[in-house]
N, C-alpha and C positions, 0 to 999 in steps of 0.2 A: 675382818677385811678393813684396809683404809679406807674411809670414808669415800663415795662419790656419786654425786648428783645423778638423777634421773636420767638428765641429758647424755653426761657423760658413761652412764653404761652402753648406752642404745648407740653412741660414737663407739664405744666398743666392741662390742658385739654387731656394729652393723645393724640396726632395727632400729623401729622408728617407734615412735610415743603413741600409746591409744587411752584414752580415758584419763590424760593425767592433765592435772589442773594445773600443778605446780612443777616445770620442768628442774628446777631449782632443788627440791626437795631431796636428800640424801638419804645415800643407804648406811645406814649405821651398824645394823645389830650384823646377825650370822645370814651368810647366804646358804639355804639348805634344798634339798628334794625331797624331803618329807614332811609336809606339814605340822605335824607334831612336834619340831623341832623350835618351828618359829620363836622369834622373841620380839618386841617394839623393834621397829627399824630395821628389817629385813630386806629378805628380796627369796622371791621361793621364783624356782626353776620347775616348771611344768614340764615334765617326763611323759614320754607314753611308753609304760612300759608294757610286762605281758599280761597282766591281769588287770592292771588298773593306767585311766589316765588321766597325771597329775592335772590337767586343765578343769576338771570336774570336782578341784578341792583349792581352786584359786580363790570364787569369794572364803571360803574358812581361813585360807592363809593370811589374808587382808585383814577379816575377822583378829586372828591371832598377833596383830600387829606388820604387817609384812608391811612395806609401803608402795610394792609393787609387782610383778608377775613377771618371769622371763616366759615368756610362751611364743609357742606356733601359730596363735589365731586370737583376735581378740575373744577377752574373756569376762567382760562384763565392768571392770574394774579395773585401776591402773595396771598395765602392762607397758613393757618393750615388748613389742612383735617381729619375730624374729624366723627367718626359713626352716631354720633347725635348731632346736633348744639344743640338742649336744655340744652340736658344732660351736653356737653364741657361748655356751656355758667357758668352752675350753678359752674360745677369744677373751672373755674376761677376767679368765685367770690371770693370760700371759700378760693383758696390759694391766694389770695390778702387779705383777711381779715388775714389769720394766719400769715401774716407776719405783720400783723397793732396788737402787742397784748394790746395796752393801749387800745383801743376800745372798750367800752361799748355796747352787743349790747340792744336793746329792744325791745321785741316783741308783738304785738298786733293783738288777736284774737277776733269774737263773731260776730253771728247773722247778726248784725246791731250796727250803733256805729262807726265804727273801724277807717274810715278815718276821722269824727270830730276831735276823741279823735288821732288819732296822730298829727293832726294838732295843738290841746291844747298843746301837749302834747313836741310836738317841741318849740313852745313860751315858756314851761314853766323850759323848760331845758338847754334853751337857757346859764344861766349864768354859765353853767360848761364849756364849753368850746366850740371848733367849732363842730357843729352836721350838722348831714346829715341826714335829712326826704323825702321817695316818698313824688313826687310831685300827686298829685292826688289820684288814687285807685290800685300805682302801687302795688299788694298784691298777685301775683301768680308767674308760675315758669320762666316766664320771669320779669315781675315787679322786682321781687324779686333781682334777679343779676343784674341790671338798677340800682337800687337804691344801691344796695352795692358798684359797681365799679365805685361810686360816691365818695368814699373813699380818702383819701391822710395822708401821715403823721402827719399833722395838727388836724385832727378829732379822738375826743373825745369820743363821742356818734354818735351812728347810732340809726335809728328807723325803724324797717323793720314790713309794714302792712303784716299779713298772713293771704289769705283768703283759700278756701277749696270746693271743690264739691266731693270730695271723699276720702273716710279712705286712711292715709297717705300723703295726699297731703300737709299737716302743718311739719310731720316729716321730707318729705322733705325736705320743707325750713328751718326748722332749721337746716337740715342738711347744707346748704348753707351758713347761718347765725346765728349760736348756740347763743343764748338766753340767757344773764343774767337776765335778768330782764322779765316777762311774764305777759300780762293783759289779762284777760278772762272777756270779756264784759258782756257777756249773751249770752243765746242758746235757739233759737229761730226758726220760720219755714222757713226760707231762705233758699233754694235747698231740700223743703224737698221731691221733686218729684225724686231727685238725689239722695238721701241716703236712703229715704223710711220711714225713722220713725226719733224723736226727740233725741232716746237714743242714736241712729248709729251721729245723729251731734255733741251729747257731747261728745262721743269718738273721734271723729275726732278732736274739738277744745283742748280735754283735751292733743292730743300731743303736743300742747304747752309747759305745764305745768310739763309733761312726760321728757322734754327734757333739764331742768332748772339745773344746776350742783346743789352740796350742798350747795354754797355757795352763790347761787341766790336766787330772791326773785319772787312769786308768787302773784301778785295781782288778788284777784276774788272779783267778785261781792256777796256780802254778800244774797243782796236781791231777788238772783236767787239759786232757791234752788240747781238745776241740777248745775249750775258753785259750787255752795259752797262745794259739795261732792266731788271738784277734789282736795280738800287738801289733801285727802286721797293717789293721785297717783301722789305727786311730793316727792322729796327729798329737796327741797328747804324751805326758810323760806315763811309762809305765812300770806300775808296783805290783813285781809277780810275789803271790803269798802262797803258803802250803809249808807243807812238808818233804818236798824235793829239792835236790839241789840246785835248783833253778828259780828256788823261790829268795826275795830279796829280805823278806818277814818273813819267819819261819820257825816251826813248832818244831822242839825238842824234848827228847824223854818224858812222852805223853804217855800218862798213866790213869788206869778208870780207878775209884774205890768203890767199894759196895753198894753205893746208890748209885752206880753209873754216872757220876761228876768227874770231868777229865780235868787234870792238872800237865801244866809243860813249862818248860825253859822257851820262851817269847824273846827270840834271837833277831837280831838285827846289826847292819853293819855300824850303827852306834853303841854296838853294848844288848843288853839280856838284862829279863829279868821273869820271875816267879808269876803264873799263874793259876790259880784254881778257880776254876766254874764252879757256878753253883747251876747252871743247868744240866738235866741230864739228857747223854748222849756223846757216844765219841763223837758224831760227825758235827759237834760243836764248836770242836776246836777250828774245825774249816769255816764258821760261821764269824767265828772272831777274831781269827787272823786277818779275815777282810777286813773286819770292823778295824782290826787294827794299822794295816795298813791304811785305811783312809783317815782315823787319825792322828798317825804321826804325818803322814803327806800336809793334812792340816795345821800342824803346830803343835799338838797333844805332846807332852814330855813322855818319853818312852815310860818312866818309872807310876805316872799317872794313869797311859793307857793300861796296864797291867792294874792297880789299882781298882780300877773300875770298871774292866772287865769281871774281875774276883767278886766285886759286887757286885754287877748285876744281876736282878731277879726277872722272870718272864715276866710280861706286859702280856698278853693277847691268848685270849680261852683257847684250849682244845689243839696244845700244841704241848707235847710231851707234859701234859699236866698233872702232876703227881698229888695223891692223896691218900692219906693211909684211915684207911675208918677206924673207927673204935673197935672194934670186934679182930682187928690184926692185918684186916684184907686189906693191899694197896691198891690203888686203880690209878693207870696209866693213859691217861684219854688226849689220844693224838690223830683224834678223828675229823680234825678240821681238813685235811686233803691227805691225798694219797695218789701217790704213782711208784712204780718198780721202785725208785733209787731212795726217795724218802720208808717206801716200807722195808726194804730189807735192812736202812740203816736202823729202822724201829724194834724189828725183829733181834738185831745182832745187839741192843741198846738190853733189851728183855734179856736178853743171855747172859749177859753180864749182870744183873742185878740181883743181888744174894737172898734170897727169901726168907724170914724168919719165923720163928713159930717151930710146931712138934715136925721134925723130922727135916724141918728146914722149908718147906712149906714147898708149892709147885708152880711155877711157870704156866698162866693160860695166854695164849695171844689169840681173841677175838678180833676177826678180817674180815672187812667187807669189799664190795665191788670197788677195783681201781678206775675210775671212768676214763670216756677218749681216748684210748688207746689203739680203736680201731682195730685193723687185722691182727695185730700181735696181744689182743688181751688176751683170747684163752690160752697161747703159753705164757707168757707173763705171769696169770694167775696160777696156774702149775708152777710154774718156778719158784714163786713164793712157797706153797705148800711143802714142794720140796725142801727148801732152805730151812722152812722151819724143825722139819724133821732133822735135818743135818744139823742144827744147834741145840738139836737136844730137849726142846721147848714141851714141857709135860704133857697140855693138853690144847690143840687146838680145836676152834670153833667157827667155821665158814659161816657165815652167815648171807641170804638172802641168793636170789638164782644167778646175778653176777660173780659171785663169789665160788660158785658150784667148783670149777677148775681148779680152785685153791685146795680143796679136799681131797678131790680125784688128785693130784699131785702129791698129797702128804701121802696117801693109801696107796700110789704105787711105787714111793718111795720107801716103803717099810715101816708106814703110820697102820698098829693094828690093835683091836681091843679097846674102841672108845675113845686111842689118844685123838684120835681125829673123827670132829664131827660134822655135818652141813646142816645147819637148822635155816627153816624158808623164812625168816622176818625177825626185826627184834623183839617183838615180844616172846618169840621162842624162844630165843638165845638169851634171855632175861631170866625166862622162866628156870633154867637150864642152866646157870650162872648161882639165883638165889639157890639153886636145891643142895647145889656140889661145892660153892665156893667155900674154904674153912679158914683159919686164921694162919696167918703166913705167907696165903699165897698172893703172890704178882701177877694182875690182869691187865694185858694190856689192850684197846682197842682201836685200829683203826682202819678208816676207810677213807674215801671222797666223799666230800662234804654230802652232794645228793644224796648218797647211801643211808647216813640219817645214824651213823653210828656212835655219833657225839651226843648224841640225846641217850645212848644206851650206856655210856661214860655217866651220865649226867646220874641217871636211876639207880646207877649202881654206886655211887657215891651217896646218894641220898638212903641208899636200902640197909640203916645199919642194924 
């Protein structure tokens, strides 16, 4: 963060000074919610969250160097005392940003997608200058000011992930972090137990897009109908991408190889050029065509974005995370979230991937509970089991009593003889994993985060 006075936070965020001797005194180091982070010259943000609250680890933050406390209540030790640590937190993002005005921001929405694509999306904007991307899935209303007061005079570009469980929750953060540039991935059934229906998510996503000045640019995804009707509620300029002909950036003669890495012709009305992913999954190329659309809109030379897309490697655990053990097994661990549209693209990812080993080795896809999905999960989870059986997927593995419908679906699709099983937790489905698994085969795992099926990715990478 850029440097600023004691005074000047409490001017920011509204609050007022309690224990502090030296209003003068600056904040220098990292602003963090975790104590443990601290470094000399901080400033730690007292949380209450659900099991702990941050006001009860304020003297240790001090301790740790902090120089002073954003809190709700005096706390013994310099603070700003403030109504709502959230709300102050977000105010001090934005007035650290408005005084950074070279700062590019950019923002990314949708479904599913979002943290790949800002990982791409950091590699690939790398040569403007210093940028500042969350580390992980930081995309909410704490994420969200984490990653901005990562800021300094030097930074060029920011990239702020915005996720949503409710109408407004996007507007907010752009309020925090006002958006030149907007990618709308896709809108899909992710929280749809939380908003209740598909249309109430497009509206939520499309305040993205709502909140882009005149002179920004809106990237949507061409190939999703619901994204492509939000050109209608921006002022900004719009870069429709996909593989339709409606897209302005667009994938051509997209093809998987053997490890499921898509290559395509990267078309635009300046000219084409060659790309090969090195991540896997088709619906990658939807991931990068955003990216690339936002940076040629940027400046990016077409032959550059292409470049460095080819290079990119993943950033962020337990997202199509491929590892082959020593004994032949691969494990596919993309157990960091899950909803319908990201798992059958995981599923259809599995089916494409050639197995090697005696006889050519077998396809397992281990699934856990899709959460929030409200009335439509237990078809949802049927659908999947179905699908999986419809691609042919060797042996499937339900796991845990969310997941139960996933099985029931394989089994009355014509899943019979063990190809499909429902085991109650992961340590079954561990257990059940080490006994069967042999060299060749492709396991893939995934659930929502809750579900805990990224930790059973983790064992079975470690189990050589």
């Amino acid at each position: 963060m850029i440097p600023l006075t004691l005074a000047e936070v409490a001017s920011a965020t509204g609050g007022r000074l309690d224990a502090v001797a030296d209003p003068a005194v600056r904040v220098t180091g990292p602003v963090v919610t975790d104590s443990r982070e601290l470094g000399p010259g901080g400033l730690f943000v007292a949380r209450l969250g659900e099991a702990q609250d941050g006001h009860d680890f304020a003297s240790a933050a001090v301790d740790a160097g902090a120089v002073a406390v954003l809190a709700a209540r005096p706390v013994g030790v310099p603070a700003i005392v403030v109504d709502d640590t959230e709300v102050a937190f977000g105010r001090l993002a934005r007035a650290v940003l408005d005084r950074l005005p070279q700062v590019t921001v950019v923002g990314v929405t949708g479904s599913s997608g979002k943290t790949t694509t800002k990982d791409l999306l950091a590699q690939v904007l790398e040569p403007l200058g210093p940028l500042v991307a969350p580390p992980g899935s930081y995309n909410s209303e704490i994420g969200v000011p984490l990653t901005v007061l990562r800021v300094d005079e030097s930074t060029r570009t920011l990239i702020v992930e915005m996720g949503a469980r409710r109408a407004g929750h996007i507007a907010n953060l752009c309020g925090i972090a006002p958006p030149r540039v907007g990618l709308v991935l896709n809108v899909g059934s992710a929280h749809l137990g939380e908003f209740g229906d598909r249309d109430t998510i497009a509206r939520a996503k499309a305040e993205l897009v709502e909140a882009l000045p005149p002179d920004g640019v809106a990237v949507l995804n061409a190939d999703d109908q619901v994204v492509r009707r939000m050109a209608e509620q921006t002022q900004a300029q719009v870069v429709m991408v996909g593989e339709s002909v409606h897209a302005d950036v667009r994938a051509e003669d997209v093809a998987l190889d053997g490890a499921g890495r898509a290559s395509f012709r990267l078309v635009t009305a300046d000219g084409e050029a060659r790309v090969t992913l090195r991540l896997v999954g088709e619906h990658q190329v939807s991931n990068a065509l955003a990216v690339a659309g936002a940076a040629l809109s940027l400046g990016v030379p077409l032959a550059d974005v292409a470049a460095r897309l080819s290079a990119a490697l993943p950033r962020s655990r337990w997202r199509m995370e491929v590892t082959e053990r020593p004994d032949g097994v691969t494990v596919v661990n993309d157990a960091y979230n899950a909803n319908p549209e990201s798992m059958r693209a995981a599923l259809k990812t599995l089916a494409t991937l050639r197995p090697a080993g005696p006889a050519g080795g077998r396809t397992w896809a281990v699934l856990g509970e899709m959460r929030e999905l409200g009335e439509s999960s237990i078809a949802e989870h049927d659908a999947i089991g179905r699908l999986a059986v419809r691609l042919n997927v060797s042996r499937l593995v339900a796991v845990g009593d969310g997941a139960r419908a996933i099985h029931q679906g394989a089994s009355l699709e014509g899943s019979w003889d063990g190809e499909s099983v429902w085991v109650p937790d992961v340590d079954a489905a561990f257990d059940l994993l080490r006994a069967e698994l042999r060299p060749g085969d492709v396991v893939l795992v995934k659930s929502s985060r809750d579900a805990g099926l990224r930790f059973l990715g983790e064992r079975l990478v470690e189990d050589k």
